[in-house]
C-alpha positions in Angstrom: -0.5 42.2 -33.4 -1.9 45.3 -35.4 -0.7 45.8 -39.0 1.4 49.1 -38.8 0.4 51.5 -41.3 3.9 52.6 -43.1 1.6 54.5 -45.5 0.7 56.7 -42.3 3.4 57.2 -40.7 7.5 56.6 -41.2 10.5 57.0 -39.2 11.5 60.4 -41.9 7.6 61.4 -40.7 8.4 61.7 -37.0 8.7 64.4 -35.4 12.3 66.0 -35.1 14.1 65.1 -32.0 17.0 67.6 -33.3 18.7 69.9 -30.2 21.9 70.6 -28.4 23.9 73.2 -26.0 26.4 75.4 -27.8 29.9 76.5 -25.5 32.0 78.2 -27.6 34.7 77.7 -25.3 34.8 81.0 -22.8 34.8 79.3 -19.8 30.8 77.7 -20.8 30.0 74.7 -18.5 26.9 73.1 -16.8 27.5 72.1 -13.8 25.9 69.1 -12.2 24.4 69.7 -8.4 26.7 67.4 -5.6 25.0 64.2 -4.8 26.5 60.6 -3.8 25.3 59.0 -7.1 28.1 60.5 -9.0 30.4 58.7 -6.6 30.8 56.2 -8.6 33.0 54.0 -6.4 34.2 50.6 -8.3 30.9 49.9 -10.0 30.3 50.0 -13.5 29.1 53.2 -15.2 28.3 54.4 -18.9 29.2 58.4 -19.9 28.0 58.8 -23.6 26.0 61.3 -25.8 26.3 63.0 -29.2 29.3 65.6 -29.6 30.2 68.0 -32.3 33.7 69.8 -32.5 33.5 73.2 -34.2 37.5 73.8 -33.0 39.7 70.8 -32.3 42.5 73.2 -30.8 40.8 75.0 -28.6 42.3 76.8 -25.7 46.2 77.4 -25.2 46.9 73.5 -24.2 44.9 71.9 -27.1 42.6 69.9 -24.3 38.6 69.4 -24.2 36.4 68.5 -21.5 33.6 66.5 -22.4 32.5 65.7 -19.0 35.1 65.7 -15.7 36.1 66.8 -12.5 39.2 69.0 -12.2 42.2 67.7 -14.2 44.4 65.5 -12.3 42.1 65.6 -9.5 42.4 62.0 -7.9 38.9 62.0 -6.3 36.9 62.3 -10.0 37.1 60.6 -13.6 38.1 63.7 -16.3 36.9 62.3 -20.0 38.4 64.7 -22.4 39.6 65.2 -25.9 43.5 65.6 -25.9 45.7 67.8 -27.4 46.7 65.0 -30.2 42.7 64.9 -31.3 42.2 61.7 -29.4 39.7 61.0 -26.8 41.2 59.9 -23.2 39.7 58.7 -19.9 42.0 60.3 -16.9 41.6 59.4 -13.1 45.2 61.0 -11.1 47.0 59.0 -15.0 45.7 58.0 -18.5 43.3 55.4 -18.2 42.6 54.5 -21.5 44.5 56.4 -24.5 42.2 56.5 -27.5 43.1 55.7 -30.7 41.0 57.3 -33.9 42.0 60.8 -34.8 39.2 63.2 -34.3 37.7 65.7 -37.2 35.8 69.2 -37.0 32.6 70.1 -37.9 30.7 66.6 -37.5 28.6 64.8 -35.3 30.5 61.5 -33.3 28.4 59.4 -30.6 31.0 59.0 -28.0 30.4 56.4 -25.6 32.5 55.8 -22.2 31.9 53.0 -20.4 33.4 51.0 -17.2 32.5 47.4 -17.0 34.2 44.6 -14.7 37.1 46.7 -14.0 37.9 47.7 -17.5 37.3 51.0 -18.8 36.1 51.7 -22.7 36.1 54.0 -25.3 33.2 53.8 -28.1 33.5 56.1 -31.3 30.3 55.4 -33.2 29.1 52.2 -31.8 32.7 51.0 -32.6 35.5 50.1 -29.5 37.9 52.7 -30.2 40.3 51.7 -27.0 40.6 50.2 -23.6 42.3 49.4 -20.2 42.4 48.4 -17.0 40.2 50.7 -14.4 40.1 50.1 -10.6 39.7 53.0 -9.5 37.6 54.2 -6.6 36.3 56.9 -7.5 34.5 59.7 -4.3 33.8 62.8 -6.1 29.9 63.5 -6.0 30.1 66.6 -8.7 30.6 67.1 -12.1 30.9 69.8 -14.9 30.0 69.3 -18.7 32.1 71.1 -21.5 34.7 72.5 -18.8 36.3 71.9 -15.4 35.9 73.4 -12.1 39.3 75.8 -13.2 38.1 76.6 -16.5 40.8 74.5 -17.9 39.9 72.7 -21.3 36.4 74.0 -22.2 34.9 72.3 -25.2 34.0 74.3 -28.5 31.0 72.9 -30.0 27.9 71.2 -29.8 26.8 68.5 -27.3 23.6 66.3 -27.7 21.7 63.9 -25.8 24.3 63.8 -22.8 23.4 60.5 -20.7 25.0 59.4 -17.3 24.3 56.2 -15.9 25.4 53.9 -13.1 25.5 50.8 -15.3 27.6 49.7 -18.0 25.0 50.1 -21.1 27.1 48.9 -23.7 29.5 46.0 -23.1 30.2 45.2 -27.2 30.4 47.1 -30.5 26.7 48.3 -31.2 24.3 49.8 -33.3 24.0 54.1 -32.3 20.8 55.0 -31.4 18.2 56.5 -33.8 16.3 58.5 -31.3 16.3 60.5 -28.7 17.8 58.8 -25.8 15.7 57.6 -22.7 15.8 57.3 -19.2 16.6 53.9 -18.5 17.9 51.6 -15.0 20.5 53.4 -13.5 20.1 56.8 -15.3 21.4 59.9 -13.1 21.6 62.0 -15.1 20.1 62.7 -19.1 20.2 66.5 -20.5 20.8 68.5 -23.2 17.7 67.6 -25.2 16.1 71.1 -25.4 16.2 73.9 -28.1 15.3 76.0 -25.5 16.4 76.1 -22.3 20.3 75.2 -21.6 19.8 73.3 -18.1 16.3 71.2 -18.6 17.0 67.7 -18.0 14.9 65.1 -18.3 16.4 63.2 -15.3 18.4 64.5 -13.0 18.9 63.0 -9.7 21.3 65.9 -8.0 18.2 68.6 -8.8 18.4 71.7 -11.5 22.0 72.1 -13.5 23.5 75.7 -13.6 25.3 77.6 -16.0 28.4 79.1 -16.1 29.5 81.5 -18.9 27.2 81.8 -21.5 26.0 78.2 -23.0 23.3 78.5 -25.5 20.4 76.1 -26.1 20.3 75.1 -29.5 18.1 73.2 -32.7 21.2 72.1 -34.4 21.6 68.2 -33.7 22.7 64.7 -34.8 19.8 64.0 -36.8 17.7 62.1 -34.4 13.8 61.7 -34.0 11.5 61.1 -31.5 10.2 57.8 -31.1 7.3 56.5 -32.5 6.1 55.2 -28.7 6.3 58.6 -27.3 3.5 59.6 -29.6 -0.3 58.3 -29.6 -2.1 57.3 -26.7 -1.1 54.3 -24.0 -2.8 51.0 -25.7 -3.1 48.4 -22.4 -0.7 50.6 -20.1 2.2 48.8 -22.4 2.4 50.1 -25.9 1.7 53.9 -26.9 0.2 53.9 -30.2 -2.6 56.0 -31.7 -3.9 52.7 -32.6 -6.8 53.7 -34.9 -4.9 56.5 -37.1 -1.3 54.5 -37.3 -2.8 50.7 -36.8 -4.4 48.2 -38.6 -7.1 46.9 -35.1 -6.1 43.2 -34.9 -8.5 40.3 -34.7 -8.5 37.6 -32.8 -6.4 36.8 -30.0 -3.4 39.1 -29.0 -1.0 38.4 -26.5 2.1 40.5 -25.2 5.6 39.5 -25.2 8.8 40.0 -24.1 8.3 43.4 -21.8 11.1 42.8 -19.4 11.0 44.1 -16.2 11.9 42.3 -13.0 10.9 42.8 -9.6 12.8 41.2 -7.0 11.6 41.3 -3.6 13.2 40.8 -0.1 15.2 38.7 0.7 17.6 37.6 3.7 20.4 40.6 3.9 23.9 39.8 5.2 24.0 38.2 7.8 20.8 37.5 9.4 18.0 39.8 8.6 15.3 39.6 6.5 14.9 42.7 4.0 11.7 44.9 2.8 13.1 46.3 0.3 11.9 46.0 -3.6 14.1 46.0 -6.2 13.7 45.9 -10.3 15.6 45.2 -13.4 15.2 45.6 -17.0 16.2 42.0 -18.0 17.7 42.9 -21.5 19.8 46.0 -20.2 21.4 44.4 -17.1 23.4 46.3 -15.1 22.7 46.7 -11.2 19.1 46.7 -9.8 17.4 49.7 -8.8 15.1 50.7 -6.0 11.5 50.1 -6.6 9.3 50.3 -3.3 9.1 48.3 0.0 7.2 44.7 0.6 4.5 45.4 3.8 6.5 43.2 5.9 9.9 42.3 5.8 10.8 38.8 4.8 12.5 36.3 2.6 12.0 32.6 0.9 8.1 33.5 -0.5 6.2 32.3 -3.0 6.8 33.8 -7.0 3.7 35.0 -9.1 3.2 37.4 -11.9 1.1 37.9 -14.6 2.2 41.0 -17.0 0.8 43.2 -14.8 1.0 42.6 -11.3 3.8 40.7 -8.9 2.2 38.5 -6.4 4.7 38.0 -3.1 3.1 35.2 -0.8 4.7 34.2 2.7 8.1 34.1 3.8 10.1 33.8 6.9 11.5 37.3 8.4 14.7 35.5 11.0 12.2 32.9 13.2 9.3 33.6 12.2 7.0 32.4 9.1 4.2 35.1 7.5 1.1 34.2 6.1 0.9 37.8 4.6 0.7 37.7 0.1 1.2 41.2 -1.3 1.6 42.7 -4.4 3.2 45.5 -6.6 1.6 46.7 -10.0 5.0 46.3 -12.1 5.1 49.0 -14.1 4.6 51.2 -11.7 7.1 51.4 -8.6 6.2 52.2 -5.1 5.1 50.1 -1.9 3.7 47.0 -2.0 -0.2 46.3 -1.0 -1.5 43.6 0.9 -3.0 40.7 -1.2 -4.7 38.5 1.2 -3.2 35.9 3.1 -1.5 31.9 2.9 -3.9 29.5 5.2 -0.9 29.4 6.9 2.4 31.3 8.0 4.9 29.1 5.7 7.9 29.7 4.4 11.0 28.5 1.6 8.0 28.2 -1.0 7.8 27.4 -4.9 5.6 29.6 -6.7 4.1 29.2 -10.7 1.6 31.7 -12.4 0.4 32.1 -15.5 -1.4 35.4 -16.8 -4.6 34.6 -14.2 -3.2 32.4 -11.4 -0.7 32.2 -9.0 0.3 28.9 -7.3 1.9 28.7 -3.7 3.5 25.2 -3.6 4.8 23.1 -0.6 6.7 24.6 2.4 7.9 24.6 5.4 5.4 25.4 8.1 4.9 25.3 11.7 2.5 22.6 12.2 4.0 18.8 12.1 5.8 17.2 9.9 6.9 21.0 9.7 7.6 20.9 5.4 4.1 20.3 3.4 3.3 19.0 -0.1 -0.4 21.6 -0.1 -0.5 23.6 -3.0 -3.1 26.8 -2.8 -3.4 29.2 -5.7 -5.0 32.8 -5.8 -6.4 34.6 -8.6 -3.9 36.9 -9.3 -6.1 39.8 -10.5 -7.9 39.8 -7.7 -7.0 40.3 -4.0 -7.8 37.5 -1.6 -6.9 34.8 0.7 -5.0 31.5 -1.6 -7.4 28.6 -1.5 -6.6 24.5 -2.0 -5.5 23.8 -5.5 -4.4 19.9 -4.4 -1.1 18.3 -3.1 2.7 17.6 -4.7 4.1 14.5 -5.5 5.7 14.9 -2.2 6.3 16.4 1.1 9.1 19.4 0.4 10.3 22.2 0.5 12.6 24.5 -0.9 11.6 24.4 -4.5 11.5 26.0 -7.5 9.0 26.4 -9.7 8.5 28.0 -13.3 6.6 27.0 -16.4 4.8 28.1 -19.7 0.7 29.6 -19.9 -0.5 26.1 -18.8 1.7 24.1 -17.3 3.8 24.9 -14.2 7.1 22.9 -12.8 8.3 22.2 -9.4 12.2 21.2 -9.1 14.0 19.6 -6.7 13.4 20.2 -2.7 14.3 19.6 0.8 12.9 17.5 3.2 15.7 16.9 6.4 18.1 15.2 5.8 17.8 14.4 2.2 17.5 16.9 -1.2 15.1 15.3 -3.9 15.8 15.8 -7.8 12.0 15.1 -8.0 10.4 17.7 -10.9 6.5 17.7 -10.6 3.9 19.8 -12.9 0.3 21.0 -12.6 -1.9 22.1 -15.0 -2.2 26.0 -14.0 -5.9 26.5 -14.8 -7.2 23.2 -13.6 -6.9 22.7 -10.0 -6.0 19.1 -8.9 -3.2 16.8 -7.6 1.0 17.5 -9.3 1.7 14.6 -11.8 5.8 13.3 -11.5 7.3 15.1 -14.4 10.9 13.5 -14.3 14.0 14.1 -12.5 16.7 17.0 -12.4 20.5 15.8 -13.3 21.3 16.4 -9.4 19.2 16.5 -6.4 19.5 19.8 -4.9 16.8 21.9 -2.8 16.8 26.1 -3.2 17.6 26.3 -6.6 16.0 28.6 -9.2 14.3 28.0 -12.0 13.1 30.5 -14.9 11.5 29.8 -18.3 10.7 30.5 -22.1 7.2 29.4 -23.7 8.7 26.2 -24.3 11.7 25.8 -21.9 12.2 25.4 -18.8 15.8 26.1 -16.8 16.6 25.2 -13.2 19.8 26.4 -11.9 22.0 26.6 -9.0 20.7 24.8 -5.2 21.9 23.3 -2.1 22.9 20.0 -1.0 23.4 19.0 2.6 25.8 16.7 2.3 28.9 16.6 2.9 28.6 18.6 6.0 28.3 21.4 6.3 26.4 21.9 3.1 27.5 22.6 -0.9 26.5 25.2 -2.8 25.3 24.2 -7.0 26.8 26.1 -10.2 24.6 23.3 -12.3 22.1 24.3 -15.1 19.5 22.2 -16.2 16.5 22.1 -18.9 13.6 20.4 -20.0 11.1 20.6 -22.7 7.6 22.0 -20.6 5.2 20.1 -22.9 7.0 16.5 -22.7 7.6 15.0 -19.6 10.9 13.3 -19.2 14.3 13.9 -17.4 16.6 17.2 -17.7 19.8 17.5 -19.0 22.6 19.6 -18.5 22.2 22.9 -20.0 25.4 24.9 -18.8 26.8 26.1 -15.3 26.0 29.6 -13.7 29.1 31.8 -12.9 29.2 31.8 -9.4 27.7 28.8 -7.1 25.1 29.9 -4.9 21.4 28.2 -3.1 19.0 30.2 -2.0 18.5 32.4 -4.9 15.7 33.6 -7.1 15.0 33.5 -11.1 12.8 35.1 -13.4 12.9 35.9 -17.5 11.6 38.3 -20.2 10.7 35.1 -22.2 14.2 35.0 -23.8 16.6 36.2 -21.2 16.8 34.4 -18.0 18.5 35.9 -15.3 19.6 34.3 -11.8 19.7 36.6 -8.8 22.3 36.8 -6.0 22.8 33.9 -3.9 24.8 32.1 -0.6 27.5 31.1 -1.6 28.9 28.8 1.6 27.6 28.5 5.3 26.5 30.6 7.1 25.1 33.3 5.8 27.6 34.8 3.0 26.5 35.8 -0.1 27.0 36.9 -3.5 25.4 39.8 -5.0 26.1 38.7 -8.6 23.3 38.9 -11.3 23.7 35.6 -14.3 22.1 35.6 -17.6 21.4 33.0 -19.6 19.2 32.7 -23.4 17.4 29.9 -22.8 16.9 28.6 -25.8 21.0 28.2 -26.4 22.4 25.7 -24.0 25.4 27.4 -22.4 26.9 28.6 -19.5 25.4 31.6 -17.7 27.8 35.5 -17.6 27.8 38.1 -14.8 25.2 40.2 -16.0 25.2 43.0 -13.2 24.6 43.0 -9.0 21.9 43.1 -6.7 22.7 47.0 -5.2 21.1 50.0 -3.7 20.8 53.6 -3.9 18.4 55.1 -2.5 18.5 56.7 0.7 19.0 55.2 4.1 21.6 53.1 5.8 22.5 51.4 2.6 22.9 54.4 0.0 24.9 53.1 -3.0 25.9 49.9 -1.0 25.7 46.3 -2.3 23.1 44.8 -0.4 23.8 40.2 -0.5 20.6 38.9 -0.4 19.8 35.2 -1.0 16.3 34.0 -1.1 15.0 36.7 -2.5 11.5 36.6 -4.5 12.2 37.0 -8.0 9.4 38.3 -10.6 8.9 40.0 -14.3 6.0 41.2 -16.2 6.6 38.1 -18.7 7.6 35.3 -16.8 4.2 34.3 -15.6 2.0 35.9 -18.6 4.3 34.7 -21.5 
């Protein structure tokens, strides 16, 4: 890392981030085009910004839209002040009655946020209130500082307005210090301009619109812009002018900790494989959002990443097994490319990487016995076909693989009719036969497994027996650089086989999953800190929305391929 040059630059030397939209309460709204993003439905969602009351009264009835629908309107959420100086949350009745007694002529950040069915109220980073919210909610437009009837306009100031399909806060926290930023799940973020009342920075139902006579202001809550908007991009990761506000570094420099996952196809409800790409920002949660297509439909492939680029080899797309490898530059979204190819098509494969190369490992293939214990590797920078890196301990398949820089680990596998609880590892940058490792707490094939530096976690998996099959909730870990046996770290929320893993080096996260035969899922997204032993929580759901037959719907996938920009380049 660079030295940072405080003598340079400080956070009261940034630039000012400082702006906000005036109504003065004569009927002044934005309104926010239709679109079936705002339709919020059941899922989690997070309404907050930075809001300044010039008059707490107000119009004839003492209430004050922050953002709503039409009062009492059943179809939309209404988030208002009321006429006691408390905030509410109204859908058709009060949702959640706040409890702090608002003042005039100050800035609050005001956070509303559904999560798991329960609705919140944030006053400052602090839980002001709560309650229960089930609600489905249909209406796709939305009006800020007013009401389709002009009933309750707000008087004041409102700031850094951010609408998002995720629940970004689900604890007391810290208020941001800068501007806010477009982050998973963002629909909508405006009201950042000194100069123009409807700019938006995102803004997925198109350009706002006025009504009355709202005015773009500098007057805001004292925030800045952040230090990584400024300077140019160092690496495509971190933007900073690195020779006026850094200290160069010597010697070796590594990156850490970026946090972006990619997961990729997967087998959809009930039978079909799925193209579709999908990413995460590991340490936000939430659901996933839509990234870019795979060239060819498919699920169970191969895992590789370095911090770069997301390496998708093989698969099996209903009967049939692909040889095709693509990949995805991460930071980036769109389509996948075509890599190269697998010697051949193979399917329900492990896969370990470090920051050069990406391992296929074992299989289940069409040639006979049909599951393999060939391992090929490909260098991940560079497109090409995988070539012979040596053999597992074992015939298998159905593994899962994860590991530090040097070392990769393969757990568990299938080979009909029996699951193994075999764990093998390969030295990543020397090609040559797996070495037995140890054994996982309980033999299981289609687990997951994701991984710090230093740990390694395997979770979830099938079993066979009894008939017709069991789904896993087990967690285990081991220590990458000593061999031995794993132990029990935790359990994941929900049991599930057949689903994929990745991590930011800190955070691991477990994708959705089958939960019984044949063919039902669950879309649920686990997290875990792997360096505290512990159960995994419901961190968000595998979902949707883009356009096409499955707008805004959950989509179950298990075996899907499951990536991040750390995970493999740690």
């Amino acid at each position: 890392m660079g030295i940072l040059r405080t003598d340079i630059i400080s956070h009261s030397q940034l630039s000012n981030g400082n702006a906000s939209v005036l109504f003065d309460g004569t009927a002044d709204r934005l309104t926010i085009p239709s679109h079936s993003a705002l339709a919020f439905g059941t899922s989690d969602w997070t309404v907050e910004g930075w809001f300044y009351f010039t008059d707490l009264v107000g119009d004839a009835n003492g209430q004050q839209t922050l953002v709503g629908d039409t009062y009492g309107n059943t179809a939309g959420f209404y988030i208002y002040k009321q006429t006691n100086h408390r905030l509410g949350i109204y859908y058709s009745s009060l949702l959640v009655d706040g409890t702090a007694t608002l003042e005039a002529d100050r800035w609050y950040h005001l956070a509303f946020v559904r999560h798991g069915g329960t609705a919140r109220i944030y006053i400052d980073g602090e839980l002001d209130a709560e309650g229960a919210d089930t609600t489905n909610a249909t209406t796709t437009q939305y009006y800020i500082g007013d009401t389709a009837t002009s009933s309750g306009e707000f008087f004041g100031n409102i700031s850094n307005l951010r609408i998002t399909r995720t629940a970004v806060y689900k604890d007391n926290f810290t208020v941001p210090k800068f501007k806010l930023k477009e982050i998973p799940g963002t629909i909508l973020l405006c009201c950042q301009s000194s100069s123009s009342t409807t700019e938006a920075a995102v803004s997925v139902a198109g350009t706002l619109t006025t009504g009355g006579d709202p005015t773009a202001t500098n007057f805001g809550p004292g925030l800045k812009d952040d230090i990584t908007d400024t300077g140019v991009v160092f690496d495509g990761f971190g933007n900073f002018a690195t020779s006026t506000y850094m200290v160069p570094p010597t010697g070796k420099t590594e990156e850490r900790n970026r946090g972006r996952a990619i997961m990729a196809g997967g087998m959809m409800y009930p039978t079909i494989a799925g193209e579709e790409i999908d990413m995460l920002e590991i340490q936000s949660g939430g659901f996933t959002q839509a990234f870019g297509d795979l060239t060819v439909a498919r699920s169970q492939s191969a895992p590789m990443s370095s911090s770069t680029r997301a390496v998708i080899g093989g698969g099996m797309d209903g009967g049939t097994r692909k040889n095709t490898i693509d990949f995805v530059t991460i930071a980036t979204t769109g389509n996948a490319i075509n890599f190269g190819e697998v010697s051949e098509a193979i399917s329900y494969l492990g896969g370990v990487s470090n920051q050069t190369r990406g391992l296929i490992c074992g299989g289940n293939g069409p040639s006979s016995p049909s599951s393999t214990n060939q391992i090929e590797y490909v260098t991940i920078a560079t497109a090409g076909d995988s070539v012979d890196f040596g053999i597992l301990t074992r015939v298998t398949n159905g593994l899962a693989g994860s590991g530090s820089p040097t070392r990769g680990l393969l757990f568990g596998g299938y080979v009909a009719p029996t699951v193994s609880d075999t764990i093998d590892y390969v030295t990543i940058a020397s090609t040559g036969n797996a070495t037995d490792f140890g054994n996982a707490t309980v033999a299981r094939a289609a687990g997951a497994s994701c991984s710090s530096a230093t740990r390694a976690i395997f979770g979830g998996g099938y079993s066979p027996s009894p008939s017709p099959g069991t789904e896993l909730n087990v967690i285990d870990f081991v220590t990458i650089a000593s061999t031995g046996d794993a132990q029990d770290f935790g359990d994941l929320s929900v049991v599930g086989g057949y689903l994929g893993a990745t991590s930011d080096g800190t955070r691991g996260i477990f994708g959705s999953r089958m939960t019984n035969q044949p063919y039902t899922g669950d879309p649920t997204i686990d997290t875990v800190i792997i360096a505290s032993k512990g159960n995994a929580v419901n961190w968000g759901d595998q979902e949707r929305m883009d356009s096409g037959p499955h707008d805004g719907q959950p989509i179950v996938r298990r075996s899907s391929t499951t990536m991040s920009d750390s995970h493999g380049g740690l």
